[in-house]
C-alpha positions as CSV (number, residue, x, y, z in Angstrom):
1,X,116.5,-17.8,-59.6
2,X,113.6,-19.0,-61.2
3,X,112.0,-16.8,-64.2
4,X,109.1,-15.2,-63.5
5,X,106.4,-13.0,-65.6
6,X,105.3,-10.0,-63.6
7,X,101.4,-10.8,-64.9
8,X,101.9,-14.5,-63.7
9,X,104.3,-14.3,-61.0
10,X,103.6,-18.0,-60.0
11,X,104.2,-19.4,-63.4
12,X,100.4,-20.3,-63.8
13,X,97.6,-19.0,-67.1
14,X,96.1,-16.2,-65.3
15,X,92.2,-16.1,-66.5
16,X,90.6,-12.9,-67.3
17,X,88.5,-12.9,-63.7
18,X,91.6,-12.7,-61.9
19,X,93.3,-9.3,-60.8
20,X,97.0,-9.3,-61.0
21,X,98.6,-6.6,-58.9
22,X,101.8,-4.9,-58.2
23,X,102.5,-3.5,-54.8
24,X,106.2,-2.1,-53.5
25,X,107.3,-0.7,-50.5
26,X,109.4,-2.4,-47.2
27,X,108.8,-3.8,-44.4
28,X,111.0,-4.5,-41.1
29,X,112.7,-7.9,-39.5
30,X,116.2,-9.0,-38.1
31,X,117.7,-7.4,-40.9
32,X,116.4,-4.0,-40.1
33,X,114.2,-2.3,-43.3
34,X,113.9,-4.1,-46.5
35,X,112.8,-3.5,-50.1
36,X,110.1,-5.4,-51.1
37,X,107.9,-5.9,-54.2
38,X,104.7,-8.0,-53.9
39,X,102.8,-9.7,-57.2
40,X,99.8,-10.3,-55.9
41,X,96.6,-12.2,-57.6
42,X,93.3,-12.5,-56.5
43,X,91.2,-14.8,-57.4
44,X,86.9,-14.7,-57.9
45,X,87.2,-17.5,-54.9
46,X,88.6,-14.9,-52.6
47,X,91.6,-17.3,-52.5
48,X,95.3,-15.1,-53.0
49,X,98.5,-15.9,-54.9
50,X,101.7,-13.6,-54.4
51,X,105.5,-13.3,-55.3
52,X,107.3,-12.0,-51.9
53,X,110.8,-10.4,-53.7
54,X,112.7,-8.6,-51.3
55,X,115.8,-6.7,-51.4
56,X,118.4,-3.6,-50.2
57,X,116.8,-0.4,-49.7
58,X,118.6,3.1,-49.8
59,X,118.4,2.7,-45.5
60,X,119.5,-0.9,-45.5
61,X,122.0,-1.6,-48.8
62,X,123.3,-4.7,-47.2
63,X,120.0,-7.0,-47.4
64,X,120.3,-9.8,-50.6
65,X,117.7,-10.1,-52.8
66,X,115.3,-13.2,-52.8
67,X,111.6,-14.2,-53.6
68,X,109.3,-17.0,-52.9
69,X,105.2,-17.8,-52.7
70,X,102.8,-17.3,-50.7
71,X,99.2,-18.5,-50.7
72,X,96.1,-17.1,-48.7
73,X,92.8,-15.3,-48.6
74,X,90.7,-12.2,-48.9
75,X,88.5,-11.3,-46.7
76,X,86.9,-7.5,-47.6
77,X,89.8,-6.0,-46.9
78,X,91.5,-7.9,-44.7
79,X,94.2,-10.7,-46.0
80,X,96.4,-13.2,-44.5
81,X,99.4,-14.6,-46.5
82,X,101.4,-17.8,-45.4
83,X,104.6,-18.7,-46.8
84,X,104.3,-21.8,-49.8
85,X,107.7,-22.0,-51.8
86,X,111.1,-20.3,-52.4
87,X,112.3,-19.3,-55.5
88,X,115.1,-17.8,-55.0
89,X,116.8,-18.3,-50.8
90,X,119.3,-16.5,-49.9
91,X,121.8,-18.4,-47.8
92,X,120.4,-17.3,-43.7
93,X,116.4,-16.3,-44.6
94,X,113.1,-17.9,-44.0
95,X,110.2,-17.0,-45.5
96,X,107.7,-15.0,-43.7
97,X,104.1,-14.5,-44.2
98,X,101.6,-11.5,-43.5
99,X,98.5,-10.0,-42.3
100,X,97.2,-6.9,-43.5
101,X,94.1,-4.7,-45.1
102,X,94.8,-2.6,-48.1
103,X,93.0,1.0,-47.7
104,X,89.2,1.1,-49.2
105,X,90.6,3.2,-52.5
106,X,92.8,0.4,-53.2
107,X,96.1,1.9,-53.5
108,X,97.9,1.3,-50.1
109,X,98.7,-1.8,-47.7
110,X,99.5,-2.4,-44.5
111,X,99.8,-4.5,-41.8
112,X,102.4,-6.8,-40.1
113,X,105.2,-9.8,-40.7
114,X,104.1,-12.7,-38.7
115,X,107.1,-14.2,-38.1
116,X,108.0,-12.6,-34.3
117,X,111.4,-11.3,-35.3
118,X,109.6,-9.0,-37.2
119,X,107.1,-5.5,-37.8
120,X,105.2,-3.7,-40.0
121,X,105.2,-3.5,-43.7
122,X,103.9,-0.6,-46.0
123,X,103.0,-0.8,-49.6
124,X,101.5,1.3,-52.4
125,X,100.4,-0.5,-55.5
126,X,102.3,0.2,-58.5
127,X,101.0,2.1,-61.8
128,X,99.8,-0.1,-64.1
129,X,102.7,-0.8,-66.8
């Protein structure tokens, strides 16, 4: 698996007009639900860069772990994510992207997976740390 810094999950400076964000929660495919923690950076351009790291959740323990990048755009609060690189595959998985708006106080997303095997996802953004 390749190393990651939670404040640059894509391995790139992060300037201080960017917003670095943490979001966890699941969402639902073939595998039924899954963990899944989502760095997420937005940049001044409304352009996005995230960190999709999923894993087993207390209703699913059998799901592997695995991460890889996405890239996309903001719109208000609207978003759409497509897939860009893995970092860490598990042996069976494809990457997914998604399509979503995060709530107007900022501290929940939703929305769907866009591959068609698959559902909804639900995060809240993570305390600062």
């Amino acid at each position: 698996m390749v190393a990651t810094s939670p404040a640059s999950p894509v391995g790139e400076a992060r300037s201080a007009s960017e917003r670095a964000e943490v979001w966890e929660g699941e969402y639902t495919c073939g595998q039924g639900v899954t963990a899944l923690t989502l760095h997420l950076t937005r940049r001044p351009d409304t352009s996005l860069e995230a960190v999709f790291m999923f894993r087993a959740s207390e209703r699913n323990p059998g799901v592997p772990s695995g991460s890889y990048t996405l890239v996309g755009e903001m719109r208000g609060r609207s978003f759409e994510l497509a897939p860009a690189e893995w970092l860490d595959r598990p042996d069976g998985y494809v990457m997914v992207g998604m399509v979503g708006e995060i709530d107007g106080a900022g501290t929940s997303m939703q929305g769907r997976i866009t591959e068609s095997s698959c559902g909804s996802f639900q995060l809240q953004r993570a305390p600062a740390r």
